[in-house]
C-alpha positions in Angstrom: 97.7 97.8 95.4 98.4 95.8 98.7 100.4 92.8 99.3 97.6 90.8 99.4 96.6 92.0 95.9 100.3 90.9 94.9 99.7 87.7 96.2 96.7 86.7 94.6 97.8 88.1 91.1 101.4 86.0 91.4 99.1 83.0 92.6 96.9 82.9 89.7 99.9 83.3 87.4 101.0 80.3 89.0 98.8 78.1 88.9 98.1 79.3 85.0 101.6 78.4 84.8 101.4 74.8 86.2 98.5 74.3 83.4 101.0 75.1 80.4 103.6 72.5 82.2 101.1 69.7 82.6 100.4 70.3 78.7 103.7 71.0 77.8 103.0 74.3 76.2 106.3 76.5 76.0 104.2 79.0 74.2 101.4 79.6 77.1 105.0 79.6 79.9 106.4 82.2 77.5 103.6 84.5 77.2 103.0 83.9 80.8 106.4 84.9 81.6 106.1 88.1 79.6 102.9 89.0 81.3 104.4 88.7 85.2 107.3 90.7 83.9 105.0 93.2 82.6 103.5 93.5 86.0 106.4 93.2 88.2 107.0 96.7 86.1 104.1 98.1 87.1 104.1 96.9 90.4 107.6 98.5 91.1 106.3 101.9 89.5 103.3 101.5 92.2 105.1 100.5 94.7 109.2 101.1 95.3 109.7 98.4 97.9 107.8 95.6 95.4 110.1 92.9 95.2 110.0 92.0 91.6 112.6 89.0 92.5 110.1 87.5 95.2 106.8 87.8 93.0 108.6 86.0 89.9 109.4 83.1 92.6 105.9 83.0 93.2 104.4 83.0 89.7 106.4 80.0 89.5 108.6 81.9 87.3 111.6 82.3 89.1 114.4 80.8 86.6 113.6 83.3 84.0 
């Protein structure tokens, strides 16, 4: 995968993210947060210079 691929995948976390806060829903953050961890692992196994730190900042995920 590229960067750009990265970026769109962290951006649509995000903004699926932003949905559960509007609503309140600490289920939908919590599954969310599992799922961009899930990928930030496979996106390090793809890709040894993937900074995991930098895409959880940009899921909007970045505190957890």
């Amino acid at each position: 995968m590229s960067r750009k691929d990265y970026v769109e995948v962290a951006r649509i976390i995000r903004d699926r993210v932003e949905d559960a806060q509007a609503v309140g829903s600490l289920i939908t953050q919590h599954a969310l947060a599992n799922l961009a961890e899930s990928l930030a692992d496979m996106f390090k196994s793809d890709n040894s210079n993937f900074d995991r730190s930098r895409f959880m900042d940009a899921c909007g995920l970045g505190d957890n």
